[in-house]
BAVOMI-880361 format. One line per field, with one value per residue (C-alpha): residue number from 1; residue in three letters; x, y, z negated. Coordinates in steps of 0.001 Angstrom, whole numbers, plus 500000, padded with zeros to 6 digits. Example, Ala and Ser with C-alpha at 12.3 -4.5 7.8 and 13.67 -1.06 7.14 Angstrom:
% residues 2
nr: 1, 2;
rest: ALA, SER;
X: 512300, 513670;
Y: 495500, 498940;
Z: 492200, 492860;
This chain:
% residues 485
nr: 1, 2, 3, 4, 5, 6, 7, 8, 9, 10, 11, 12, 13, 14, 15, 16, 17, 18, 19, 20, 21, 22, 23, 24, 25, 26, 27, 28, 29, 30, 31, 32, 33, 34, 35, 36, 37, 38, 39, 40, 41, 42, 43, 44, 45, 46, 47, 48, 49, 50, 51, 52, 53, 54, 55, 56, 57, 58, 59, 60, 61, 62, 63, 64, 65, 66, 67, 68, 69, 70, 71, 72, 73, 74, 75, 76, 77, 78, 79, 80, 81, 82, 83, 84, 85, 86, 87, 88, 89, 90, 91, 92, 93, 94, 95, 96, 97, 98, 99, 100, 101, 102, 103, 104, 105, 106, 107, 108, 109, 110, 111, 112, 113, 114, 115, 116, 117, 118, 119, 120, 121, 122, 123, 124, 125, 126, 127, 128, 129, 130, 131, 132, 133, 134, 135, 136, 137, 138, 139, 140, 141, 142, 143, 144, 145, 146, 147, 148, 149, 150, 151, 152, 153, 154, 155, 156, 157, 158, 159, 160, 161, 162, 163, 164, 165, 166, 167, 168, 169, 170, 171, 172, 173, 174, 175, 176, 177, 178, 179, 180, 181, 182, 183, 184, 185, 186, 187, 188, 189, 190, 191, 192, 193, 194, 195, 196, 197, 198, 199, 200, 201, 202, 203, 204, 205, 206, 207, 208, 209, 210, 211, 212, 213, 214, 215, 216, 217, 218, 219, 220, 221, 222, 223, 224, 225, 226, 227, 228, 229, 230, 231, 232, 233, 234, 235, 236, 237, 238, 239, 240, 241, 242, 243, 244, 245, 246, 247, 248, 249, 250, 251, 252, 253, 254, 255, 256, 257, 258, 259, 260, 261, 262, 263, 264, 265, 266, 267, 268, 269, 270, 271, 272, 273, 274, 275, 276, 277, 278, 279, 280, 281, 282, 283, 284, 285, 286, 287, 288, 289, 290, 291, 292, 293, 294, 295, 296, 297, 298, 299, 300, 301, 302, 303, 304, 305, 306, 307, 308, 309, 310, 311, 312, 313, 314, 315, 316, 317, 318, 319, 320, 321, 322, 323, 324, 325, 326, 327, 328, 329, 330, 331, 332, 333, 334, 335, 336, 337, 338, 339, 340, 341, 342, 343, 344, 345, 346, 347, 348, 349, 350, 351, 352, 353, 354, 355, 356, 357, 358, 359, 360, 361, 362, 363, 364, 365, 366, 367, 368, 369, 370, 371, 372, 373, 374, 375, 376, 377, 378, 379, 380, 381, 382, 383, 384, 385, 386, 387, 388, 389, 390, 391, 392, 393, 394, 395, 396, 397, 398, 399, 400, 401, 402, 403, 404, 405, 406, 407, 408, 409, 410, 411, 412, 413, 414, 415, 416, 417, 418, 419, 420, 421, 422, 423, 424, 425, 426, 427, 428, 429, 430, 431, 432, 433, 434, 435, 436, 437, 438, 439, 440, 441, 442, 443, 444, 445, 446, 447, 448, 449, 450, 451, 452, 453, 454, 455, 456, 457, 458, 459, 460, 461, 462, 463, 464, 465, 466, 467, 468, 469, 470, 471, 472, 473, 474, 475, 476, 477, 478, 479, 480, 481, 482, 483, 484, 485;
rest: UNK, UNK, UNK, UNK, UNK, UNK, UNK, UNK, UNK, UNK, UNK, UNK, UNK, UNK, UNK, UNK, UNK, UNK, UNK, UNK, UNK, UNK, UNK, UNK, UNK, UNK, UNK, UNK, UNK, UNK, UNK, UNK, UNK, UNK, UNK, UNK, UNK, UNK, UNK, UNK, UNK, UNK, UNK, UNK, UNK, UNK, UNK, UNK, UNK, UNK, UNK, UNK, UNK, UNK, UNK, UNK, UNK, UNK, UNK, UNK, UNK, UNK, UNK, UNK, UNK, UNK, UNK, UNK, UNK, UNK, UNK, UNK, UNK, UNK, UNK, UNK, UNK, UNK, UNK, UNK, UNK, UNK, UNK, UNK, UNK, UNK, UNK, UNK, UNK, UNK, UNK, UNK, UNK, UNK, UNK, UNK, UNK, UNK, UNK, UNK, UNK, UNK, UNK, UNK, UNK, UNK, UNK, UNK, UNK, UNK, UNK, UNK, UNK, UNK, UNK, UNK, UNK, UNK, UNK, UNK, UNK, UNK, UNK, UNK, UNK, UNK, UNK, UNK, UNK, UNK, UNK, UNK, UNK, UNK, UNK, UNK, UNK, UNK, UNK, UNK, UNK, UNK, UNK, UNK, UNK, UNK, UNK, UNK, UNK, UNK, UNK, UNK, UNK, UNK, UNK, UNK, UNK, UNK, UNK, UNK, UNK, UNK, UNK, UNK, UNK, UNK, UNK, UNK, UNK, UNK, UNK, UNK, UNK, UNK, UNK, UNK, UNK, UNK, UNK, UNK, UNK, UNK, UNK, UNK, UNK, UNK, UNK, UNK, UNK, UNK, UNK, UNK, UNK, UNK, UNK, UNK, UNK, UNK, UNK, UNK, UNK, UNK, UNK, UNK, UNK, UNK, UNK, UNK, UNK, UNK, UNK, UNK, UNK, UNK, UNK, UNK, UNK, UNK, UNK, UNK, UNK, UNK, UNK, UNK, UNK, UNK, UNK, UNK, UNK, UNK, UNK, UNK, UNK, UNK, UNK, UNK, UNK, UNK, UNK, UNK, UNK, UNK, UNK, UNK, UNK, UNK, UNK, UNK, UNK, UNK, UNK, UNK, UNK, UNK, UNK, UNK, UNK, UNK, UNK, UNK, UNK, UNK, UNK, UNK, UNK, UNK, UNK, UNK, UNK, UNK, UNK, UNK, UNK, UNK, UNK, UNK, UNK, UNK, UNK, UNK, UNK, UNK, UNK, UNK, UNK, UNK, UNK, UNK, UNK, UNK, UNK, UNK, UNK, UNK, UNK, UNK, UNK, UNK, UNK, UNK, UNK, UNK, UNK, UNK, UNK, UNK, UNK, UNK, UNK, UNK, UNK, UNK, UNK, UNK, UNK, UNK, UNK, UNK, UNK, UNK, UNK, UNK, UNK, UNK, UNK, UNK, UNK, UNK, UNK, UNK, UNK, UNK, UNK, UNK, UNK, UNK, UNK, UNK, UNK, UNK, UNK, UNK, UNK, UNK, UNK, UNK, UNK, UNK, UNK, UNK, UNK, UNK, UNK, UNK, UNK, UNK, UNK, UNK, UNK, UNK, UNK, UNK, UNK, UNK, UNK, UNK, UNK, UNK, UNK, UNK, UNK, UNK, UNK, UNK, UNK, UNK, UNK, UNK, UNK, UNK, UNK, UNK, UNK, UNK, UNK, UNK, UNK, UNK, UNK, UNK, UNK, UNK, UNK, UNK, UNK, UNK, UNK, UNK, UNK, UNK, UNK, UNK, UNK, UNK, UNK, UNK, UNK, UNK, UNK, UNK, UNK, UNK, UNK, UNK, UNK, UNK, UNK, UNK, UNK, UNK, UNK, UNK, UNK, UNK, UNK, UNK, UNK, UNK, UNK, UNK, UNK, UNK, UNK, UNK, UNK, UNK, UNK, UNK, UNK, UNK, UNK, UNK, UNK, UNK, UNK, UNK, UNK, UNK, UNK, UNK, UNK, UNK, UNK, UNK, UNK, UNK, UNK, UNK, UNK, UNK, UNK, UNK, UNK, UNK, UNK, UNK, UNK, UNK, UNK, UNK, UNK, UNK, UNK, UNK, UNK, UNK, UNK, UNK, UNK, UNK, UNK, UNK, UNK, UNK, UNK;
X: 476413, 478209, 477427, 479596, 482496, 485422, 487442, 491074, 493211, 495234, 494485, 491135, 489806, 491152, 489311, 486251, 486451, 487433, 484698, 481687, 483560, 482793, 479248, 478786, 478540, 480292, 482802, 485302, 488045, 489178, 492661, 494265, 497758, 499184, 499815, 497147, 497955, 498090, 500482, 501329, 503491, 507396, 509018, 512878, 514177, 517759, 518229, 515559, 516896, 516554, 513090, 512155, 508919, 507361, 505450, 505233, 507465, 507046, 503474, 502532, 499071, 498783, 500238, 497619, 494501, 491164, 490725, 494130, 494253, 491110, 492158, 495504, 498318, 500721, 498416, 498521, 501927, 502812, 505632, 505610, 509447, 509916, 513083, 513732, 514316, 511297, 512640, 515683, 516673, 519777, 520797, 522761, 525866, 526455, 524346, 521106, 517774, 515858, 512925, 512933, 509771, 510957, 509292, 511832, 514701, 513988, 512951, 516923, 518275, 516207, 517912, 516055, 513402, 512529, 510164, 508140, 508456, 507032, 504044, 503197, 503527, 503138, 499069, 498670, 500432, 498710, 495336, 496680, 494081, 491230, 493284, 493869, 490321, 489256, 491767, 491023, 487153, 484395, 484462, 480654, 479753, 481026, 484568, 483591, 486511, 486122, 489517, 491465, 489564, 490628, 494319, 494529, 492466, 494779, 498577, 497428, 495777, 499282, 501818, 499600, 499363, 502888, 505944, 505819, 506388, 510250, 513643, 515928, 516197, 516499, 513105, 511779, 513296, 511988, 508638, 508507, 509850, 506411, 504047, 505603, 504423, 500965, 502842, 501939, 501554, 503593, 502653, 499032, 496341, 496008, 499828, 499736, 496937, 499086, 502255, 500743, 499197, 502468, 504960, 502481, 502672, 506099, 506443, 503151, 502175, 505306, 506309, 507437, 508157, 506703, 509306, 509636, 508320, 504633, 502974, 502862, 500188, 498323, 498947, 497327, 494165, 493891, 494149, 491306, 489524, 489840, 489349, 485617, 485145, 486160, 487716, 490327, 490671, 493911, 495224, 491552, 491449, 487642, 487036, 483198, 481329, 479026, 481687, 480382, 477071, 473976, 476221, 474162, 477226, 479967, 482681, 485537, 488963, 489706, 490162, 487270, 489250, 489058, 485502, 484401, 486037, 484523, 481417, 481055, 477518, 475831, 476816, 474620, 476023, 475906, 477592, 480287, 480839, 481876, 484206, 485646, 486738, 488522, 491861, 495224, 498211, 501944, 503792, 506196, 509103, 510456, 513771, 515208, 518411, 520600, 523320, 526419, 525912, 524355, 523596, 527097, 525539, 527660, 526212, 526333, 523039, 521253, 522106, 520275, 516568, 513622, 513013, 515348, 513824, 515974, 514964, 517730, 516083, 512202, 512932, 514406, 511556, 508513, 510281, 510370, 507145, 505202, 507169, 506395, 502744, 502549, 503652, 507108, 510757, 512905, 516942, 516669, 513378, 511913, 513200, 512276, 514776, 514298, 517075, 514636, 517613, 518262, 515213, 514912, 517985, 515900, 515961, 520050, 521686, 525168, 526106, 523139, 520774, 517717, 517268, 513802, 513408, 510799, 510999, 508437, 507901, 504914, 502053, 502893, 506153, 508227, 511595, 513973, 514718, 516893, 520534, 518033, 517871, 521080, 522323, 520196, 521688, 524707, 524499, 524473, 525918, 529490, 530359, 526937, 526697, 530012, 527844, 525111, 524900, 521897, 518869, 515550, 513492, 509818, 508389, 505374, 503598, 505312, 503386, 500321, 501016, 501697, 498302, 495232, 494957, 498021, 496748, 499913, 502173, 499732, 500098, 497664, 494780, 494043, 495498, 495677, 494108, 491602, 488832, 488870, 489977, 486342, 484763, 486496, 485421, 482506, 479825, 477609, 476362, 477878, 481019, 481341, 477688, 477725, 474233, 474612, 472492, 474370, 478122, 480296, 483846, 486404, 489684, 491975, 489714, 486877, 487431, 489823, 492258, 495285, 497650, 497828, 494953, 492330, 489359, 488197, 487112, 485781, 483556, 482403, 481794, 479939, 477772, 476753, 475942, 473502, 472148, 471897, 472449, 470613, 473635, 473822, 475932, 476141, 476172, 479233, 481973, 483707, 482700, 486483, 485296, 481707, 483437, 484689, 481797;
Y: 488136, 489208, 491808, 491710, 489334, 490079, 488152, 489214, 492068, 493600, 497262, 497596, 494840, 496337, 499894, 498345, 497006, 500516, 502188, 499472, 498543, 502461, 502638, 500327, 497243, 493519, 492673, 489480, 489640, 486102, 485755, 483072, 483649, 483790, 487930, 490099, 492697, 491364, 493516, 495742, 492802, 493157, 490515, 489502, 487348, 487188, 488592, 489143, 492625, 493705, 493923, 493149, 494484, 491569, 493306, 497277, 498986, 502862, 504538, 507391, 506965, 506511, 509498, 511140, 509221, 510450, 507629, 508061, 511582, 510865, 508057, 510177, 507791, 509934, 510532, 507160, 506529, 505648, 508265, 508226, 509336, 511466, 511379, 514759, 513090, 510744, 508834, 508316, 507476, 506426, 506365, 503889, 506779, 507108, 510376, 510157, 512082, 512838, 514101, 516046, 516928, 520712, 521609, 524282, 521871, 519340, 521375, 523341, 519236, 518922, 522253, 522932, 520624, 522433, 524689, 521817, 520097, 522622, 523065, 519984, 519082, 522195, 523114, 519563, 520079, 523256, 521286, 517931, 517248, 517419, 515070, 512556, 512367, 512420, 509607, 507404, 508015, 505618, 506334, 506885, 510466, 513740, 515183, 517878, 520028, 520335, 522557, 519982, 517483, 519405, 519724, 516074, 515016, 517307, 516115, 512449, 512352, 514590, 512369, 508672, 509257, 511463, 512342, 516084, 517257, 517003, 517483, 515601, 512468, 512634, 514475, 511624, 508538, 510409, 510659, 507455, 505769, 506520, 505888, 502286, 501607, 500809, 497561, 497341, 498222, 501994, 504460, 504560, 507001, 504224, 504652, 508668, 508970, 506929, 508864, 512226, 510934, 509882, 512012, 515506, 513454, 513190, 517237, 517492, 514571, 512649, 508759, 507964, 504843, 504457, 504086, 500529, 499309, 498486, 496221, 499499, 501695, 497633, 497348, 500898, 499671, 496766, 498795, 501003, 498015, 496034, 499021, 499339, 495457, 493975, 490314, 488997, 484960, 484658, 481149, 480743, 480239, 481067, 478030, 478395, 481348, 478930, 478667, 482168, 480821, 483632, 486245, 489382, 491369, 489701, 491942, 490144, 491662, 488821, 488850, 487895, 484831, 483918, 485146, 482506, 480268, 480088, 481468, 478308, 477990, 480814, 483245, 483996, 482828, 486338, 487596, 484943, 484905, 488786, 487718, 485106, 488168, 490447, 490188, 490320, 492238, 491463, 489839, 491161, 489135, 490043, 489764, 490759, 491311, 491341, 493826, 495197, 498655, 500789, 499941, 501482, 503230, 504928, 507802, 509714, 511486, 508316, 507359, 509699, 508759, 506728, 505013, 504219, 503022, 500794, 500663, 503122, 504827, 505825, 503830, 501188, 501323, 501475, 498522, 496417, 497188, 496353, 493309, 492239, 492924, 490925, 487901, 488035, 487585, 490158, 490233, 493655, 493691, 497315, 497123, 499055, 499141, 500482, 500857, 501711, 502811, 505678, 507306, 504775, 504979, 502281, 499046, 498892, 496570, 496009, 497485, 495082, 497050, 495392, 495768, 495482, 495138, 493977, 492966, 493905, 489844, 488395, 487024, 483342, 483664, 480796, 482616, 482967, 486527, 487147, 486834, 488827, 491920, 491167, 491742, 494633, 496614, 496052, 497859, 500552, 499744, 497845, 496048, 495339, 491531, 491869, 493659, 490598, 488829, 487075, 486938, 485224, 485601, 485011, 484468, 485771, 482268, 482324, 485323, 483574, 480977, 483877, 485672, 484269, 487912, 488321, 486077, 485178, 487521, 490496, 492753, 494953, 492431, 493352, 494740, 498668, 499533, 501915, 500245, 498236, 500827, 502485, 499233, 497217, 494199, 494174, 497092, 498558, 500995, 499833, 498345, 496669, 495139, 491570, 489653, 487666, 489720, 491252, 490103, 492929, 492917, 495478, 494470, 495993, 494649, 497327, 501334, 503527, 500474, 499147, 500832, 501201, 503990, 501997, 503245, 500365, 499166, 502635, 502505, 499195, 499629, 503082, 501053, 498515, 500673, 502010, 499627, 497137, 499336, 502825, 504369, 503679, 506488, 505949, 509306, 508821, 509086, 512287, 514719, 513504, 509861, 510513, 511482, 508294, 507029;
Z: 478547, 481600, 484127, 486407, 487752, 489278, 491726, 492037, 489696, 492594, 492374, 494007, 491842, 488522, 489938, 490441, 486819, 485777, 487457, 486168, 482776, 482014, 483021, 480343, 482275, 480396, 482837, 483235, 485690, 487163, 488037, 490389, 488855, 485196, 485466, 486367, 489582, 492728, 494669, 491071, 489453, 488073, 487201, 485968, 489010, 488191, 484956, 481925, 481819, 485581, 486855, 490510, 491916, 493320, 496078, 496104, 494695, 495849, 495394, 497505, 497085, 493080, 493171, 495586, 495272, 494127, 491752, 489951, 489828, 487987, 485600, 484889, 484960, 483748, 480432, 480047, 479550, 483302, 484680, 488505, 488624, 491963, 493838, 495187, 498530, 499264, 502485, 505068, 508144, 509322, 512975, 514777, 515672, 512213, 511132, 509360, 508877, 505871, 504093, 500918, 498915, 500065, 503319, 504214, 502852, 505688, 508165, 507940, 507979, 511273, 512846, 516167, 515328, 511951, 512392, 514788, 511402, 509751, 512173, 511952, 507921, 506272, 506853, 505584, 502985, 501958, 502516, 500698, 498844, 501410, 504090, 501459, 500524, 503542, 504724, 501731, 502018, 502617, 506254, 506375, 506149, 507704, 505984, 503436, 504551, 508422, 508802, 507023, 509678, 512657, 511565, 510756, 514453, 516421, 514825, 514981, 518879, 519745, 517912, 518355, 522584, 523344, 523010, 522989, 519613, 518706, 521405, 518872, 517373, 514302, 513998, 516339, 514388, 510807, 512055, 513570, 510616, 508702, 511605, 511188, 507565, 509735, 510764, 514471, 517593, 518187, 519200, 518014, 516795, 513866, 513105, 513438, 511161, 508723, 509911, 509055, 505642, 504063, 506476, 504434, 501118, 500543, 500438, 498628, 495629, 496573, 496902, 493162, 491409, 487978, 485920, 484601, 488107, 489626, 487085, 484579, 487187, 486158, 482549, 482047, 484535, 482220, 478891, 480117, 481165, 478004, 476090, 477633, 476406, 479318, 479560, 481498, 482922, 484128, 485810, 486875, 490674, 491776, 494433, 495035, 494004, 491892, 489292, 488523, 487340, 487331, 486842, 488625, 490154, 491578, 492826, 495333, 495585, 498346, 501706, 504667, 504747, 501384, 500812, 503616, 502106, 498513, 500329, 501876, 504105, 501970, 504418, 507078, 510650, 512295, 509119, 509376, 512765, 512274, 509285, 511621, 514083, 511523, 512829, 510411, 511796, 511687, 508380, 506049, 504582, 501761, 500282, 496294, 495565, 492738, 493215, 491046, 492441, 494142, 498247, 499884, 502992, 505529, 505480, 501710, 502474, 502578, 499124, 497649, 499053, 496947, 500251, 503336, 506655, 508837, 512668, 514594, 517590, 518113, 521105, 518702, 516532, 519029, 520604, 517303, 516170, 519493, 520290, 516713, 516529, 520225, 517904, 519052, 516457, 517209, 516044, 514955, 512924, 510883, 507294, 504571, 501584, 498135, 495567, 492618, 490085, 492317, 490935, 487810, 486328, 483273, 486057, 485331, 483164, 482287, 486155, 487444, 489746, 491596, 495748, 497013, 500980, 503367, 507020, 509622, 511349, 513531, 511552, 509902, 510459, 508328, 508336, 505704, 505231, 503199, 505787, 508044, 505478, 504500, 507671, 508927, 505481, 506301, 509537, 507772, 504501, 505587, 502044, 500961, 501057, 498913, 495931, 495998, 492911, 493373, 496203, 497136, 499437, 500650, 504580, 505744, 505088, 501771, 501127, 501827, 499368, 496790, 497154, 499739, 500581, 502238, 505391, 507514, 505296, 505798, 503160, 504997, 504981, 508209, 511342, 511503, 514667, 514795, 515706, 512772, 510502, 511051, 510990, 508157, 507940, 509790, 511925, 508238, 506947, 503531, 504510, 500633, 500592, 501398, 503253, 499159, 496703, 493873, 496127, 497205, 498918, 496776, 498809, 501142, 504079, 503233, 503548, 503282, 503258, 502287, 499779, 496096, 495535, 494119, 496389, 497903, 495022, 493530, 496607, 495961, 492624, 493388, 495939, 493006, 490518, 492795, 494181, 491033, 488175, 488980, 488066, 484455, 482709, 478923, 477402, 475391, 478535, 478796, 481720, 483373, 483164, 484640, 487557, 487933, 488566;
């Protein structure tokens, strides 16, 4: 007998199966592909002993999240490695700008623009936990911590409307660097909030890479999961939600898309009709490289960080991102670029090294990336191209193909503005409870968001339990696991 189904194994589907799997509840997890993970798979592209993280790579919020700090990767075997510089920028003249998990560290690289810095990052860092939690929240009550409220409202309405805080560039380019991981439209309160909620985290939890690459944070889910008796149906693409039979819970880590689409004319029009307006942001395209060492950039400094943003100028970058939300392909795309042995020193092999890299690109786009990377890397990295072994790469549509939840090459699953943001996917009280009895969304497309953290579907799973299972807590789970739920 099963109790509850679940669509999808990207993160938020494997938390919801977590979260219900330990309240004692028989759970199956259906799986469109042959690997479990969704955006946590690794895979050997080029060579069986070089793995490539097939989607995300670097994982500020596993390391940060309320659900992970919970399930304790680390105790689980997963090492989130930390490279003592999170992130860099380099700049078209040749310098660079960079972040180190040291507060006062950065703030001395930024000079005259240090202590602003420092203003800005350091009381969220001291309050780290409270602006995380209340970032990756449910979105439907008041924040618990009210001062770490008012310190996030203030940097994000100053630094998502203005231009006031830094004199330099560097400082400018850094900060705007982050606010672009929200993929759209610059500058925005949307893309400050997300600005200010990595920019704190890298001198607070971090951005690591688990050591081994993505699909470990998912092969420890799944070993929790499994160890609780659930069961796992890989290669099993869920078409119409009657091939789940009477099942009473059905949990879907898909996107509004998707779920209308195996839905089919259960859905109640008003319901549907708001589905049908959730809007998907811009696409990334993604490109993997096999290299015989590591990326050659101009400037030394830059070698040394887990993550390197490519987009010159906050002019440069506000430019890019706007045209390229507007739907428009622009020479000089964002890039982010990841070499992961910098911090991983265990994904070489025989001199081998993999290159993960992603290009900011309008929704649907059908491009080719990989001489667009290529090229953008080698701006700053003369000689690069000459270390390329190997490469393939995947368009936005491609992306599509890949996973259904990735809707024109949205790895978002939905456009970060701020409307939507508070009102993901549609205007409820419970954002995860569908019109369907027993049916509840889990994805990316439901509060706090995308990311690896796992709360969307905590939250769903939370809202389930109560609502169909009285919040059954078998007395057997340890105080740390009744948290969970």
């Amino acid at each position: 007998m099963t109790d509850a189904a679940i669509v999808g194994t990207g993160p938020n589907g494997l938390a919801a199966a977590v979260t219900l799997a330990r309240a004692g509840l028989k759970v199956s997890l259906f799986e469109k592909a042959n690997t479990i993970g969704g955006g946590l798979r690794t895979a050997p592209l080029f060579d069986l002993d070089v793995p490539h993280d097939i989607c995300s790579a670097v994982h500020p919020m596993a390391a940060a999240s309320s659900f992970f700090r919970q399930f304790g990767l680390e105790a689980r075997g997963v090492r989130l490695l930390q490279p003592d510089m999170p992130y860099a920028h380099p700049l078209p003249d040749g310098s660079a700008a960079a972040a180190w998990r040291s507060i006062t560290r950065t703030a001395e690289h930024l000079g005259a623009d240090g202590p602003r810095w420092t203003r800005v990052m350091a009381p969220l860092a001291a309050r780290s936990g409270s602006v995380v939690d209340l970032l990756l929240s449910h979105q439907r009550s008041l924040p618990q911590d009210l001062r770490a409220a008012l310190l996030l409202a203030s940097r994000a309405l100053a630094h998502g409307t203005t231009r006031t805080a830094f004199t330099s560039e560097p400082a400018w380019a850094l900060l705007t660097g982050v606010a672009a991981h929200a993929v759209g439209k610059l500058p925005s309160l949307a893309s400050a909030a997300v600005a200010m909620l990595l920019g704190h985290a890298a001198h607070s939890t971090g951005w690591p890479l688990p050591e081994g690459g993505s699909a470990r944070i998912a092969e420890a889910m799944a070993a929790d999961i499994t160890a609780h008796g659930g069961v796992f149906h890989t290669g099993h693409h869920v078409r119409d939600l009657a091939e789940l039979g009477d099942i009473p819970l059905v949990m879907l880590d898909i996107s509004p898309k998707e779920f209308l689409s195996i839905a089919g004319q259960r859905l109640p029009a008003r319901y549907a009709r708001a589905l049908c307006r959730y809007r998907y942001g811009p696409g990334a395209a993604k490109a993997d490289f096999l290299v015989s060492e590591p990326i050659p950039w101009s400037n030394p400094l830059v070698r040394q960080a887990g993550t390197v943003h490519l987009g010159g100028t906050h002019a440069d970058i506000v430019r890019q991102e706007t045209a390229t939300a507007a739907g428009e392909r622009v020479a000089d795309p964002f890039v982010l670029v990841v070499d992961p042995a910098v911090t991983d020193p265990s994904r070489t092999s025989g001199g081998k090294r993999p290159v993960w890299a992603y290009a900011h690109v309008p929704n649907g786009d059908t491009r080719d990336p990989v001489d667009l990377i290529r090229r953008r890397i080698e701006e700053y990295a003369p000689g690069f191209s000459d270390t390329v072994i190997a490469s393939r790469g995947l368009s936005a549509m491609q992306y599509e193909t890949y996973n259904p939840n990735y809707v024109g090459g949205d790895i978002a699953s939905g456009a970060m503005t701020l409307r939507q943001s508070l009102a993901c996917p549609t205007v409820r009280r419970d954002p995860y409870k569908t019109p369907l009895p027993g049916v509840f969304l889990c994805s990316s497309a439901t509060p706090p968001g995308p990311s690896v953290h796992g709360m969307c579907g905590y939250f769903a799973a939370q809202s389930a339990l109560r609502k169909h299972h009285g919040l059954r807590t078998p007395p057997d789970l340890s105080p740390q696991e009744k948290e969970l739920i």
